[in-house]
VEXDREN-2710 file (C-alpha; in Angstrom, 1 decimal):
% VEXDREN-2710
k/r/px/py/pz
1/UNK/37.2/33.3/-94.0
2/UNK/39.3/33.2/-91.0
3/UNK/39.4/30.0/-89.5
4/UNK/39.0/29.7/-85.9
5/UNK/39.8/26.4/-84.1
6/UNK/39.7/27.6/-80.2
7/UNK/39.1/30.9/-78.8
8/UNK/39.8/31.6/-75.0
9/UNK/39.6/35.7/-74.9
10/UNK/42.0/36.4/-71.3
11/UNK/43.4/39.4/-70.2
12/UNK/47.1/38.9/-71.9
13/UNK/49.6/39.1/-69.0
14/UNK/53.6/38.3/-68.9
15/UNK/52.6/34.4/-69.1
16/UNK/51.0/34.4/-72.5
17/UNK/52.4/34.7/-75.7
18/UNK/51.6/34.5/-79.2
19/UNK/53.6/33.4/-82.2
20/UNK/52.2/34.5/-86.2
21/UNK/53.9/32.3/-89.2
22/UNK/53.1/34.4/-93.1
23/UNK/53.5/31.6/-95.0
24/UNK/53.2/31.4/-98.8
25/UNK/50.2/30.1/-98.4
26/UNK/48.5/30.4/-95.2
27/UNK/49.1/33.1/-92.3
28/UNK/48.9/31.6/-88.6
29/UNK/48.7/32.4/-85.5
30/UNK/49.1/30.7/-82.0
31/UNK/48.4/31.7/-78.5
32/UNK/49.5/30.0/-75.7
33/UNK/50.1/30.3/-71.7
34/UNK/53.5/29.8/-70.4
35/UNK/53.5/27.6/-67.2
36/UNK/57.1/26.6/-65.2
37/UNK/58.4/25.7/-68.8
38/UNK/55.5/24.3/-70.5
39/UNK/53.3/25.8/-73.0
40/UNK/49.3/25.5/-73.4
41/UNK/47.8/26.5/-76.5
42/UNK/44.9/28.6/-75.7
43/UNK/43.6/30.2/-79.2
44/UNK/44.3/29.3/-83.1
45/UNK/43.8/31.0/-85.6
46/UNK/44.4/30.3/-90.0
47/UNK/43.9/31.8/-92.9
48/UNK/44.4/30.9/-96.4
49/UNK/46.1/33.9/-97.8
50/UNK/48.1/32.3/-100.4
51/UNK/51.0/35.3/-100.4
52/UNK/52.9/33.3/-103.1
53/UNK/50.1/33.1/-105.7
54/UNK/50.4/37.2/-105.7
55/UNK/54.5/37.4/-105.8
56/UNK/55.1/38.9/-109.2
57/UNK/58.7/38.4/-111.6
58/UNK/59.3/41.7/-110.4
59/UNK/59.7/40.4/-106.5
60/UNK/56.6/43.0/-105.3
61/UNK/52.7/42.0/-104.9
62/UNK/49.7/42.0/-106.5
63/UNK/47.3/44.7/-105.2
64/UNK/44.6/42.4/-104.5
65/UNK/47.0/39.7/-102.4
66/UNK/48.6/42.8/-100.5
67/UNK/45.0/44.3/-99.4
68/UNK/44.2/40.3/-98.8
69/UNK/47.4/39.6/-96.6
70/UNK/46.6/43.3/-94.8
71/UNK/43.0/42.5/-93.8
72/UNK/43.6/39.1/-92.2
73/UNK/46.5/40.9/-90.4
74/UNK/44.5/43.4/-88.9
75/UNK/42.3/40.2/-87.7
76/UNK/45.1/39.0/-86.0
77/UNK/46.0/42.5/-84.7
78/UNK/43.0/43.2/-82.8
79/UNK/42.9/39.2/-81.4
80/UNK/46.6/40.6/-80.3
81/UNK/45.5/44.1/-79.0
82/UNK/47.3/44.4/-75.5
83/UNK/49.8/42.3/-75.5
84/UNK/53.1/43.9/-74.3
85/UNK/56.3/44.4/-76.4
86/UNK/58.0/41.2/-77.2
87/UNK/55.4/38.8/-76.2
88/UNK/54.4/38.4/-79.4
89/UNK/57.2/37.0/-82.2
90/UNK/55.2/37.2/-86.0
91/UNK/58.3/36.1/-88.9
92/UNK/57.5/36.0/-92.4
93/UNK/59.0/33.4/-95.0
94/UNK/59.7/32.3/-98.6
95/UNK/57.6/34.6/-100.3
96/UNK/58.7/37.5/-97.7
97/UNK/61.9/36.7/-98.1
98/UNK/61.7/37.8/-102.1
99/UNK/59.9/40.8/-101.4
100/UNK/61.7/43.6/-102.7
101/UNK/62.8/45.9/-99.1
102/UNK/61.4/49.0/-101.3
103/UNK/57.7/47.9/-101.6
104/UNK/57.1/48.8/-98.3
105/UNK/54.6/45.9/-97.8
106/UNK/56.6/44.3/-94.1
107/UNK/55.8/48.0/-92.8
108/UNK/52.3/47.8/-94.1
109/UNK/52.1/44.4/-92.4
110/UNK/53.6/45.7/-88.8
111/UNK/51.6/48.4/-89.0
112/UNK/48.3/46.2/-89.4
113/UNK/49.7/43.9/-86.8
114/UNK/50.7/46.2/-84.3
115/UNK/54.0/44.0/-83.8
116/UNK/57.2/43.6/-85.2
117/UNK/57.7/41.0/-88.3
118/UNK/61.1/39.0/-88.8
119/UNK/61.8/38.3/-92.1
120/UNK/63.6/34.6/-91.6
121/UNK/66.3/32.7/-93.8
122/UNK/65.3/29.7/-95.0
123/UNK/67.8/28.0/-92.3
124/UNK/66.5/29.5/-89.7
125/UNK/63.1/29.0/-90.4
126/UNK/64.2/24.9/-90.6
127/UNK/65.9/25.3/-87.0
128/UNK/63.0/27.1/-85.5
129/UNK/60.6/24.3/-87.4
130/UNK/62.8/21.5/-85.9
131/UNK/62.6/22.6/-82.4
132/UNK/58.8/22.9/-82.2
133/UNK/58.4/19.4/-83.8
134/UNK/61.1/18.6/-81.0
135/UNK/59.6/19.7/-78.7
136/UNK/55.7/17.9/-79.7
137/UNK/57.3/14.5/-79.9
138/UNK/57.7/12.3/-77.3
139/UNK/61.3/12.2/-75.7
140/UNK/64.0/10.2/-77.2
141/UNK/67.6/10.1/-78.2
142/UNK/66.4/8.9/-81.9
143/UNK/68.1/10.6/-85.0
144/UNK/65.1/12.6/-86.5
145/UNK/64.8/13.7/-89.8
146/UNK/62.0/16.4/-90.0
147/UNK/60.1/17.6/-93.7
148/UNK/58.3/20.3/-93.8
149/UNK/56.5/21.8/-97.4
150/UNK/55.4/25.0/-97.0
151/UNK/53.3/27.7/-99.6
152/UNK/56.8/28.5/-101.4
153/UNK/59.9/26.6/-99.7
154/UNK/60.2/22.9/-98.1
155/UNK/63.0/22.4/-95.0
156/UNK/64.5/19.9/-94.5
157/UNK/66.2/19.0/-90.9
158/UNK/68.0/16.4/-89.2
159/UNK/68.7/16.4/-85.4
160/UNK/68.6/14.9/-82.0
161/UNK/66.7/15.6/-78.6
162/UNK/66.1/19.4/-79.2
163/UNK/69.4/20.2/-81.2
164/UNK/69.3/20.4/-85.0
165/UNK/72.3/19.3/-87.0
166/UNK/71.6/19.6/-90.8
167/UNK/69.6/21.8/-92.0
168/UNK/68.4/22.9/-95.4
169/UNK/65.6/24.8/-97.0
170/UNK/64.0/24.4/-100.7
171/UNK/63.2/26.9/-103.1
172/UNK/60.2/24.7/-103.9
173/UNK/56.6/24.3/-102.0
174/UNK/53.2/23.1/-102.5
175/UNK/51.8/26.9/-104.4
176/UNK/55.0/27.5/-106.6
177/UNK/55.0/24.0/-108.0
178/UNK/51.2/23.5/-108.3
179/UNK/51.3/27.3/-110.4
180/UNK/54.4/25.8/-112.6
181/UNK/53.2/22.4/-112.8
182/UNK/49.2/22.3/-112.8
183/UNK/48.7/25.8/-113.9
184/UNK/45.7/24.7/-116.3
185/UNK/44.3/23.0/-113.7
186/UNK/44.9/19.6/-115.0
187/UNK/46.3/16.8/-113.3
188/UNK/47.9/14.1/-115.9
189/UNK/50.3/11.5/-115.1
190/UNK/52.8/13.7/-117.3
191/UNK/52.1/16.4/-115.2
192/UNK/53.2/15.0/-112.4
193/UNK/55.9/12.9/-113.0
194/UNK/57.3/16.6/-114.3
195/UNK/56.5/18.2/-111.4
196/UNK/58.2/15.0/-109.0
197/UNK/61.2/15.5/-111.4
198/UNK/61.6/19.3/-110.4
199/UNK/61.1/18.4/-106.9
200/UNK/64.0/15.6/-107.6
201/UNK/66.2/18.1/-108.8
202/UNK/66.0/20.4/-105.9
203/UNK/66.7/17.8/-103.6
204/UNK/69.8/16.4/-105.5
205/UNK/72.2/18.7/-104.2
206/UNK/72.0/17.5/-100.8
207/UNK/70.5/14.2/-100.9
208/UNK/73.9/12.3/-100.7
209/UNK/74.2/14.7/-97.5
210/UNK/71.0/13.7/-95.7
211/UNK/71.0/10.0/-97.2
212/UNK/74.7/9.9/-94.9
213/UNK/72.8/11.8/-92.0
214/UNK/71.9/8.0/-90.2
215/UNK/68.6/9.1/-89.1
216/UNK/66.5/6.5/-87.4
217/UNK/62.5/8.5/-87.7
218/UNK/60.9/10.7/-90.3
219/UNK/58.6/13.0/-89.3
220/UNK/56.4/15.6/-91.1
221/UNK/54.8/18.6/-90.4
222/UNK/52.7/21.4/-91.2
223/UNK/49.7/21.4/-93.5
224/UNK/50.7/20.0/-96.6
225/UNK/52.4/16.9/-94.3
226/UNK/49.3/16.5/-92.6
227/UNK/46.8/17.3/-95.3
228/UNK/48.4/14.6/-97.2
229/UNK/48.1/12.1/-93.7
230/UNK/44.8/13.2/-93.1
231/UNK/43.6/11.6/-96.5
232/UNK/45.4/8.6/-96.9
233/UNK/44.6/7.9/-93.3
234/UNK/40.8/8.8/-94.6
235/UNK/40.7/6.4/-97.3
236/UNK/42.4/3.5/-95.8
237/UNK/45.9/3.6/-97.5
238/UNK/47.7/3.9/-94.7
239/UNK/46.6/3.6/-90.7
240/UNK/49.0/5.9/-89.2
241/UNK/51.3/8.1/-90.5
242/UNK/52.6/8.2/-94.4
243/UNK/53.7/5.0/-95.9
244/UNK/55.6/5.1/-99.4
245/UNK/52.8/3.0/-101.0
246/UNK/50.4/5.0/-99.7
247/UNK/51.6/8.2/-101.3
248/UNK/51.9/6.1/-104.6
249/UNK/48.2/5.4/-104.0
250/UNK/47.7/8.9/-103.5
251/UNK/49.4/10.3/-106.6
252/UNK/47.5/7.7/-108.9
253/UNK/44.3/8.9/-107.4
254/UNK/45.1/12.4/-108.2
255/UNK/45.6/11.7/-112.3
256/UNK/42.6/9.6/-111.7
257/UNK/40.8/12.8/-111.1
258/UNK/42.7/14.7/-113.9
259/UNK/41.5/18.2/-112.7
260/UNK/42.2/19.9/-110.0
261/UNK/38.1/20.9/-109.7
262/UNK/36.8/17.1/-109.4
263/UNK/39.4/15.9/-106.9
264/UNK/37.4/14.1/-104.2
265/UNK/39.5/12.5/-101.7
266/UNK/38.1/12.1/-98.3
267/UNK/39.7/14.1/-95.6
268/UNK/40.7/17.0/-98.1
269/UNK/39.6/20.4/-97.6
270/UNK/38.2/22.3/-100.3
271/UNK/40.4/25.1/-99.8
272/UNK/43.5/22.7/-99.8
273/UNK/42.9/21.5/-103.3
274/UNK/44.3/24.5/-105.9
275/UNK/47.7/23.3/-103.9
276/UNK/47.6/20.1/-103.3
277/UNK/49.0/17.9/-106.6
278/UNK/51.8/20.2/-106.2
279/UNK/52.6/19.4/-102.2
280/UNK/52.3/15.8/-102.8
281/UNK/54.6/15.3/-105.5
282/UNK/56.7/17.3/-103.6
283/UNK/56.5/15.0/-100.7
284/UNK/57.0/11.5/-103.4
285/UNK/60.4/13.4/-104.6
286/UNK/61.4/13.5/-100.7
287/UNK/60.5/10.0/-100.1
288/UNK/62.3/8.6/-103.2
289/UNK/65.7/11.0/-102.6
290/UNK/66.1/10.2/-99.3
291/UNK/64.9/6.6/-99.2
292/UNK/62.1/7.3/-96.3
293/UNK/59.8/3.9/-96.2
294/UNK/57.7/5.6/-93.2
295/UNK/56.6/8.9/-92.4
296/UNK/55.4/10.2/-88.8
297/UNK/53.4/13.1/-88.9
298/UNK/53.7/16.4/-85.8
299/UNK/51.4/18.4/-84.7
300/UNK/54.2/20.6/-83.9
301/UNK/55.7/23.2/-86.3
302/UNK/57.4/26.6/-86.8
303/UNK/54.6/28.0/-84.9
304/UNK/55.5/26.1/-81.7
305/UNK/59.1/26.6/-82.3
306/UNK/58.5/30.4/-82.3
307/UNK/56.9/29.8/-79.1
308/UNK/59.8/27.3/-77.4
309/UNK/62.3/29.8/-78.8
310/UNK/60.5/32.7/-77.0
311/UNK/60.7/31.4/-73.4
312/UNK/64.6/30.0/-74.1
313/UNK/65.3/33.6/-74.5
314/UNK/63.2/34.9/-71.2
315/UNK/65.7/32.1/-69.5
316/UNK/68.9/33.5/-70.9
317/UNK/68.6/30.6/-73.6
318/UNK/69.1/32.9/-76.4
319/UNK/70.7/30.9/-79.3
320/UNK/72.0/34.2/-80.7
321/UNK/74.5/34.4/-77.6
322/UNK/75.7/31.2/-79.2
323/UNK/75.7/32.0/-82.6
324/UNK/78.6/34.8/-82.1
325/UNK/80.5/33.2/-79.7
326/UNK/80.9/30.3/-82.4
327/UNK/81.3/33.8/-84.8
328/UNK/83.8/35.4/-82.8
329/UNK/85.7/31.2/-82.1
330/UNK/85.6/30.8/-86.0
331/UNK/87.2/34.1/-87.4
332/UNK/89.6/34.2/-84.3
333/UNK/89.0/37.3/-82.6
334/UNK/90.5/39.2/-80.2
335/UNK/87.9/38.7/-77.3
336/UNK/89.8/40.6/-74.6
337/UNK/89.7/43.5/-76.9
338/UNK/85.9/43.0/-77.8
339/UNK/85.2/42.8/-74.1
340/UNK/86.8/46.0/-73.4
341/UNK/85.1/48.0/-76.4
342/UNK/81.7/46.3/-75.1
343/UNK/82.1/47.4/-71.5
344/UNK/82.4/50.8/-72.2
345/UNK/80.3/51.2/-75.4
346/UNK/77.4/50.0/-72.8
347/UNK/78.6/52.6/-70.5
348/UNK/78.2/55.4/-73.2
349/UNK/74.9/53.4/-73.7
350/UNK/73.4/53.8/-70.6
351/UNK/74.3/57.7/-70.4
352/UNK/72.8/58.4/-73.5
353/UNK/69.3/55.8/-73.7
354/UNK/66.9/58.2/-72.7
355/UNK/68.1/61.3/-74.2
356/UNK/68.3/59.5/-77.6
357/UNK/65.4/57.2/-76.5
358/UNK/67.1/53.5/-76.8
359/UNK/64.5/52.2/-75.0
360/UNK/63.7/48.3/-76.6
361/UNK/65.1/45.8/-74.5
362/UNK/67.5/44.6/-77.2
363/UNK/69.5/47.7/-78.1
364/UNK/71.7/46.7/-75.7
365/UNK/72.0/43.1/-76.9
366/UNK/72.6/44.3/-80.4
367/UNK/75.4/47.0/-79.3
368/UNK/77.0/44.0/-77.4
369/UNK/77.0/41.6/-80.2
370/UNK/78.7/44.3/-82.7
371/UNK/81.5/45.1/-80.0
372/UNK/82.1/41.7/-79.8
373/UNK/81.8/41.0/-83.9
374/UNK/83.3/44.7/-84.8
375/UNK/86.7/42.9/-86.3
376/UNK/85.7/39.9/-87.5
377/UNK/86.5/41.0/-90.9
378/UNK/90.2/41.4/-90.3
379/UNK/90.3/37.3/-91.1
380/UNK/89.4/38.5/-94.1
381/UNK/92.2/41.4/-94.8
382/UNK/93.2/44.0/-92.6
383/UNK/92.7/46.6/-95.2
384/UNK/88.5/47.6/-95.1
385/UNK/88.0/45.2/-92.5
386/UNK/84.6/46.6/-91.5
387/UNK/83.3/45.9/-94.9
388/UNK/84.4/42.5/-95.2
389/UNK/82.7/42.0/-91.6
390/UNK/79.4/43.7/-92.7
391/UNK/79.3/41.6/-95.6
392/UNK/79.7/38.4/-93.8
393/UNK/77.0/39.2/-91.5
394/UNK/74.7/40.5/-93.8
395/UNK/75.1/37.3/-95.8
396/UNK/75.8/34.2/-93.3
397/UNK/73.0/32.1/-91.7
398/UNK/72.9/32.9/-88.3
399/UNK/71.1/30.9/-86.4
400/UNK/68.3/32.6/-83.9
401/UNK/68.8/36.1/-86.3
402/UNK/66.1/37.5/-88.5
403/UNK/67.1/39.0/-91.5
404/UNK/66.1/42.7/-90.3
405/UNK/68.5/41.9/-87.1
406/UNK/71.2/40.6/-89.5
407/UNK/71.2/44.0/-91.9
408/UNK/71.4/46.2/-88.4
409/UNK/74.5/44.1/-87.2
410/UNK/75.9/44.6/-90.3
411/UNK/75.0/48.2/-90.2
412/UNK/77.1/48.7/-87.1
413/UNK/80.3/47.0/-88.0
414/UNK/80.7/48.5/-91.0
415/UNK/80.3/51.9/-89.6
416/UNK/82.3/51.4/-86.3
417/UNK/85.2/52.9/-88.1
418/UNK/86.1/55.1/-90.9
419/UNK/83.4/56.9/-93.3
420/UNK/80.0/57.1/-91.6
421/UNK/77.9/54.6/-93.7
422/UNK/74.9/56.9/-93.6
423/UNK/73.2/55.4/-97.2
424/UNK/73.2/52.1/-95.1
425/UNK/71.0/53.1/-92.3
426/UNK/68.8/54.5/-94.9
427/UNK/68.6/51.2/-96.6
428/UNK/67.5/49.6/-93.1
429/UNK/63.4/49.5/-92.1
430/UNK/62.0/52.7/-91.4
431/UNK/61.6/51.7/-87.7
432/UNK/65.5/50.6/-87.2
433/UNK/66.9/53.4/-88.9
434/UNK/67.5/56.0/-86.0
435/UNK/68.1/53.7/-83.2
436/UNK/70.8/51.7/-85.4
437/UNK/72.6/55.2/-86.7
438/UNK/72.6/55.6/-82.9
439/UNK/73.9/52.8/-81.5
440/UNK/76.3/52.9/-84.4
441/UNK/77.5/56.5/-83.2
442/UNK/78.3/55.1/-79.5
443/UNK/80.2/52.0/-80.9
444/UNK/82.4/54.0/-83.0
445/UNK/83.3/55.8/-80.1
446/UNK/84.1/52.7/-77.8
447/UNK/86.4/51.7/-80.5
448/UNK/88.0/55.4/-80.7
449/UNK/88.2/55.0/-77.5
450/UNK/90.4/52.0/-77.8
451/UNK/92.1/52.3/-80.7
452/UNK/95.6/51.9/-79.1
453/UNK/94.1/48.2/-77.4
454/UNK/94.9/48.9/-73.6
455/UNK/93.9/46.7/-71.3
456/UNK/92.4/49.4/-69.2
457/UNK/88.1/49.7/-69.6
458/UNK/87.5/53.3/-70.0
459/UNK/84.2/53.8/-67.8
460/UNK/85.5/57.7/-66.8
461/UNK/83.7/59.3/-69.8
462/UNK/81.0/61.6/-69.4
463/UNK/78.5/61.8/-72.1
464/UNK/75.8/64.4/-72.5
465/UNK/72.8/64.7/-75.5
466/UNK/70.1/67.0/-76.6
467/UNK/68.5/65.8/-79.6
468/UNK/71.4/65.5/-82.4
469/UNK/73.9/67.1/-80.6
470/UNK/76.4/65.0/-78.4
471/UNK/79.5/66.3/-75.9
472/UNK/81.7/64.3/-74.5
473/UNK/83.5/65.8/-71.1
474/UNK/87.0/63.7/-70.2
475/UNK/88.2/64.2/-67.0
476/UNK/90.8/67.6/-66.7
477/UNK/93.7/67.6/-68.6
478/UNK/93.0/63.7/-69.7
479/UNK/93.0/64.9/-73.3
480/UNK/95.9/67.1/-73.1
481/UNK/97.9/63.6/-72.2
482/UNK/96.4/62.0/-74.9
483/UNK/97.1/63.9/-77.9
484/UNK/96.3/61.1/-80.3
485/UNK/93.2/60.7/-79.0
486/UNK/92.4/63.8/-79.1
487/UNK/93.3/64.2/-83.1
488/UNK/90.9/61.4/-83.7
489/UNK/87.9/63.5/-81.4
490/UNK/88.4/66.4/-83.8
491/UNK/88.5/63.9/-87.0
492/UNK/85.4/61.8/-85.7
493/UNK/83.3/65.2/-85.5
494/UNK/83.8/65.4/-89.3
495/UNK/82.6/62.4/-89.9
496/UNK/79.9/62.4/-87.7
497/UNK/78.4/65.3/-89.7
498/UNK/77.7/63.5/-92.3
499/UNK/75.5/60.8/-89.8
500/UNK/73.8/64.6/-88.7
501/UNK/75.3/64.4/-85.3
502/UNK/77.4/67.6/-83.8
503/UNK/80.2/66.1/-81.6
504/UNK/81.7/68.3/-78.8
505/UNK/84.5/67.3/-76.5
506/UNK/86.4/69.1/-74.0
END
């Protein structure tokens, strides 16, 4: 059953937001007001899905976990009816992240949710969990390091003020280990000292990293973290927080118990304990990796990072400005060029919006960023550029990117030049897939456009559509001085058969 901690039913309006977390093992949802920069929770609202426990060696769903995750979705939809485009930001996680594109289960999920859902890296879900923990703690200049165990991945952060630094995510959490390592339902001393080693060995790779990381405060979040705090904290271990000998405490009282049915720890919820021998040795293999003698624990989580992230972008905060300008400063591109193709792709853009109906605000915003981004492959090897750039993008952490907005980037900058990519749209969601063929169509004519690299914007072009059918009128006898470009026109409507579009020029 849905659990529902407050419940304040206003009329949604610009000021209030809501952010939705699928997690591996429970799906959540916050609603907050929005107030000169500060944010008021107004409604929560949790379920215990457990996505992970139905993920299959095949990377689809069990039936009865996809018709669970579906019905607690459309709970959330209808607490989420009315609220405008983009007001709400839902992102899915570990267990999404596996999900084989084909099963069609993130379009189910919009579909019940009536919003979109990022699918998130795992680096980008530790930057987002990082700022809202940021954000919930008070002000400091303090080295943080911030843990956070989820249903199928842990993330592990270090930063400062509201900036992460290092960031890493897990392919462990509290339902994949407690289904490899307690399966049976027992709990023995063997079992778990196993099940600490695997969560040893995941962190091995970078614990010299984060040991060298000089962070001053360990914090922990999310509800493993504070399902763990909550009990020792309940039976006396430990007064505030997570202390090493507490957890040690903790873990002997677990093979105390020896099943997983006659745990009885005060504090502990009975829905927490199928997981919970799993989250905790999870958490002892943190604390002995990374040498943490003290553990704070934050209210604050992905959830509220979701939230913080949301109003940075309606003040021009967006961290995805910043992530390809350092993208564009890294692979050395030519930005006067990039500015010129950008200028007049969003002049094609705006001629041709409503005819092809490019309505959501960040059409725009994602034909910019693959103007500025369309040759970043060329640091690569001049020959194929485009695909070396696709790939990069398609495959790189970007911070403040979804997954979805990564393979539409990628989309676009491979198909800016040469053969139209049209198996590629295909391969994006349903939803993306005639915007991004598109906005692909009016970048490759930008750089047409400038394929000799004048320094002269070319805003004279006058662009007409009806459906699939696009004319572009130069001004007279432009294209009779410009034979070149006019050769490429004729070549360009050749290709652009095969993306369905009939060009026309004159």
């Amino acid at each position: 059953m849905p659990e529902v901690l407050t419940e304040i039913n206003e009329l949604p309006s610009h000021d209030i937001v809501a952010a939705v977390d699928l997690g591996s093992n429970s799906f959540h949802m916050i609603v907050a007001r929005l107030d000169e920069g500060h944010m008021r929770i107004t409604d929560r609202i949790r379920e215990v899905v457990r996505l992970g426990e139905g993920l299959t060696p095949e990377k689809t769903l069990t039936p009865e976990v996809s018709e669970r995750a579906l019905s607690c979705l459309e709970r959330f939809g209808q607490r989420l009816r009315g609220f405008a485009p983009g007001s709400v930001r839902a992102v899915g996680t570990n267990t999404l992240r596996q999900l084989r594109p084909e099963t069609g289960f993130v379009e189910r999920a919009e579909l019940a949710l009536g919003h979109p859902i990022d699918v998130i890296a795992g680096r980008e879900e530790a930057r987002l969990i990082y700022l809202g923990v940021a954000h919930g703690l008070a002000a400091g200049t303090e080295r943080r390091l911030v843990v956070d165990i989820g249903g199928g991945s842990t993330e592990i952060i270090v930063g400062q003020g509201f900036s992460s630094r290092l960031r890493e995510s897990l392919h462990l959490g509290c339902v994949s280990l407690s289904r490899q390592a307690f399966a049976d339902g027992r709990i023995t001393a063997k079992a778990m000292q196993k099940a600490e080693l695997a969560g040893a060995l995941e962190v091995r790779p970078v614990r010299e990293l984060f040991r060298r990381a000089r962070w001053q405060q360990a914090v922990g979040c999310s509800g493993t973290i504070r399902a763990i705090a909550a009990v020792v904290n309940a039976e006396g271990w430990c007064d505030n927080g997570i202390s090493a000998e507490s957890l040690a405490q903790l873990s002997a009282a677990l093979t105390d118990a020896g099943r997983v049915a006659t745990i009885n720890l005060k504090g502990l919820p009975e829905e927490r304990k199928p997981v919970f021998a799993g989250g905790v040795a999870i958490l002892r293999a943190v604390f002995e990796a990374l040498g943490i003698t003290h553990m704070q624990v934050s209210d604050y989580a992905l959830r509220e990072g979701l939230i913080y992230e949301m109003m940075g972008r309606s003040q021009h905060e967006d961290v995805r400005e910043r992530t390809v300008a350092t993208l564009c400063q890294q692979f050395q591109t030519d930005l006067a060029h990039a500015r010129r193709v950008e200028a007049t792709a969003l002049g094609i853009y705006q001629q041709l919006a409503a005819p092809w109906d490019l309505n959501h605000p960040e059409h725009p915003q994602m034909l910019t960023w693959a103007a500025r981004l369309h040759e970043i492959g060329v640091m690569v090897a001049h020959s194929q550029y485009q695909k070396h750039g696709a790939y990069l993008l398609r495959n790189a952490d970007l911070a403040g990117f979804s997954r979805q907005e990564q393979m539409v980037l990628a989309a676009l900058v491979l198909g800016h030049r040469r053969k139209f990519p049209m198996q590629e749209f295909l391969n994006l969601p349903k939803a993306e897939q005639n915007s991004a063929r598109h906005l692909c169509v009016i970048l490759r004519l930008a750089v047409l456009l400038h394929r000799g690299r004048s320094a002269v914007n070319k805003h004279f072009l006058n662009v007409t559509a009806d459906s699939e059918r696009l004319a572009l009128c130069f001004p007279n006898e432009w294209l009779a001085r410009h034979p070149l470009t006019q050769l490429e026109l004729e070549q360009e409507a050749e290709r652009l058969a095969t993306a369905k579009i009939i060009l026309t020029f004159c």
